[in-house]
C-alpha positions as CSV (number, residue, x, y, z in Angstrom):
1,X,-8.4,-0.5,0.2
2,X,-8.4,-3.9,1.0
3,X,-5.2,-5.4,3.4
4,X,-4.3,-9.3,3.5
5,X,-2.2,-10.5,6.3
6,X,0.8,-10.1,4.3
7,X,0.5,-6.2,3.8
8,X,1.0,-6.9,8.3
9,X,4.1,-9.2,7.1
10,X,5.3,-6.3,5.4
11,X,5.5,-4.1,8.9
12,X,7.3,-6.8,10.1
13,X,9.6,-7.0,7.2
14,X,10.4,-2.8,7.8
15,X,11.4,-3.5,11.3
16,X,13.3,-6.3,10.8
17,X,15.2,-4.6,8.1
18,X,15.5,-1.6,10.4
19,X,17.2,-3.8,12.8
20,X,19.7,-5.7,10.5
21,X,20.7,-2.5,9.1
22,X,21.7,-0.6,12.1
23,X,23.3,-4.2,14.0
24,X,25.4,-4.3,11.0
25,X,25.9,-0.5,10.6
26,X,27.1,-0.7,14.4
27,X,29.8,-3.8,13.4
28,X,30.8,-2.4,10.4
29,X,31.4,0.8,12.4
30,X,33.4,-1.1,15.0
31,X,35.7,-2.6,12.6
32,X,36.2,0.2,10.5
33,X,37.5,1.5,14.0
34,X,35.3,4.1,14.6
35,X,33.7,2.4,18.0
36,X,36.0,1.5,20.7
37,X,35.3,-1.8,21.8
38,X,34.5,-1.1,25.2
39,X,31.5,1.2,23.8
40,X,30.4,-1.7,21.4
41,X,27.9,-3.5,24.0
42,X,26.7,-0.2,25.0
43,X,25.7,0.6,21.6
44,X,24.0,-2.6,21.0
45,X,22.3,-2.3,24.4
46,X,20.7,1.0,22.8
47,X,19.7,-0.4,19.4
48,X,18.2,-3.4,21.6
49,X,16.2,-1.4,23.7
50,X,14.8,0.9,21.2
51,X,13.7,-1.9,19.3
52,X,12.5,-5.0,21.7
53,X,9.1,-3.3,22.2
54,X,8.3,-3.6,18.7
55,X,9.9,-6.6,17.6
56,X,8.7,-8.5,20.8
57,X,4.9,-7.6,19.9
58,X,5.6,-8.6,15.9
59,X,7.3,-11.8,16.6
60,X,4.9,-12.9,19.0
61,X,2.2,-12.3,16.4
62,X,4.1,-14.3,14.0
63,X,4.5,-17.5,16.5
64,X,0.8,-16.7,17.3
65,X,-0.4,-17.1,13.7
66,X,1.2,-20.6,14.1
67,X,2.9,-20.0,10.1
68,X,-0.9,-19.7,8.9
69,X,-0.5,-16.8,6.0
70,X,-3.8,-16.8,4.6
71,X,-5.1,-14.1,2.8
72,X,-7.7,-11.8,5.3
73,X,-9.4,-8.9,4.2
74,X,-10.3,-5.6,6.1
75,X,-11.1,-2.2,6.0
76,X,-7.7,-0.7,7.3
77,X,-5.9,0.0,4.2
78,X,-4.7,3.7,5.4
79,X,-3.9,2.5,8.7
80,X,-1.4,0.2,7.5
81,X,0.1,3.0,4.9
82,X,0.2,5.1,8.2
83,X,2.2,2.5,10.0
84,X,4.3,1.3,6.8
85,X,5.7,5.1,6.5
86,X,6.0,5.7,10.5
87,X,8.0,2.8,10.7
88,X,10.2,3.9,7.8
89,X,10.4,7.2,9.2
90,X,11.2,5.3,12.7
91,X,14.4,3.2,11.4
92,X,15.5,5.9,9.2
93,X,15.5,8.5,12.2
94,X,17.9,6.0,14.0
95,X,20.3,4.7,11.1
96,X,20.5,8.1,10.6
97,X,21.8,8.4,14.0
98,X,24.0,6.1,13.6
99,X,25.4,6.9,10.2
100,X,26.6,10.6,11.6
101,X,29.2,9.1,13.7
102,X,30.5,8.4,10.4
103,X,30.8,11.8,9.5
104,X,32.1,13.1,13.2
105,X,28.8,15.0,14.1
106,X,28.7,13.2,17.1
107,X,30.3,9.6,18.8
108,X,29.2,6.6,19.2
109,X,28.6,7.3,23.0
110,X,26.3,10.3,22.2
111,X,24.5,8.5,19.4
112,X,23.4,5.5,21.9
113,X,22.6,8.3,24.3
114,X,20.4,9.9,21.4
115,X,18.7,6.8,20.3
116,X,18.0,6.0,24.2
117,X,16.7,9.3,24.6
118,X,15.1,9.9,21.9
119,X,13.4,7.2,20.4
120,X,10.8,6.1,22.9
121,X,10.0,9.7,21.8
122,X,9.4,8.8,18.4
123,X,7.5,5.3,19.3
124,X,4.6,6.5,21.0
125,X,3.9,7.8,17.4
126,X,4.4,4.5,15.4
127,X,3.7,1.9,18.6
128,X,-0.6,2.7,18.2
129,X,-0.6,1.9,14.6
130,X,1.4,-1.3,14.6
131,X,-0.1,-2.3,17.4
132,X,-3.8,-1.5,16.4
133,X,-3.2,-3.4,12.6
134,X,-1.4,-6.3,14.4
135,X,-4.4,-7.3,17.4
136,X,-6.5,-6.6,14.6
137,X,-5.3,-9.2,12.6
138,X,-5.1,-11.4,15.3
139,X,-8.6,-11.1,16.1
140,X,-9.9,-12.2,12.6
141,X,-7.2,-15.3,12.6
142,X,-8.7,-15.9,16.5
143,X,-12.6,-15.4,14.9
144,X,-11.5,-17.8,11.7
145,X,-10.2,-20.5,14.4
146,X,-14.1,-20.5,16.1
């Protein structure tokens, strides 16, 4: 199975997604008044610091890769499903965190206690893969430039 540097576009496009989901789960939760206000930032704080490791490494790729998009082949194809369905499983896991406040199984303090806690958990799972396909494709762009 061959991968182009869009299929590592598309692991970007998961997390990213992740993220704008739960920011605008959190607000929508706020004004629907289940957050207080004064637990708002604390929430947000959570979300950001379960997902700035991941985003940080992505983005950078992106500003690395200079908007070059060309198409790259290599033999990683099952890596990449790996990390396409262990980030899914990632953002679900924590929208689905955030989504039971909702339904009263727990607040909003607990939940950005749980995604605290228990995400880096989860990472260490997902992190490798991402990371692996991402320097990856950053060595063939860095190998193309020579």
């Amino acid at each position: 199975m061959s991968m182009n540097f869009s299929a590592t576009l598309t692991i970007v496009y998961i997390w990213l997604f992740g993220f704008s989901l739960a920011i605008s789960s959190i607000l929508i939760i706020f004004l629907l008044g289940y957050i207080e206000s004064v637990h708002l930032v604390t929430t947000l704080k959570s979300l950001a610091r379960a997902y700035s490791p991941h985003l940080a490494i992505m983005i950078g790729f992106i500003f690395k890769s200079s908007g070059r998009f060309e198409s790259r082949s290599a033999k990683h194809g099952h890596l990449f499903l790996l990390a396409c369905v262990l980030s899914v499983v990632w953002n679900a896991t924590l929208l689905g965190i955030i989504f039971d406040t909702v339904f009263g199984h727990w607040t909003i303090d607990e939940a950005a206690g749980a995604i605290t806690e228990f995400m880096p958990l989860l990472s260490w799972l997902v992190s490798p893969f991402v990371g692996y396909l991402f320097s990856t494709a950053s060595a063939e762009q860095d190998s193309r430039a020579d």
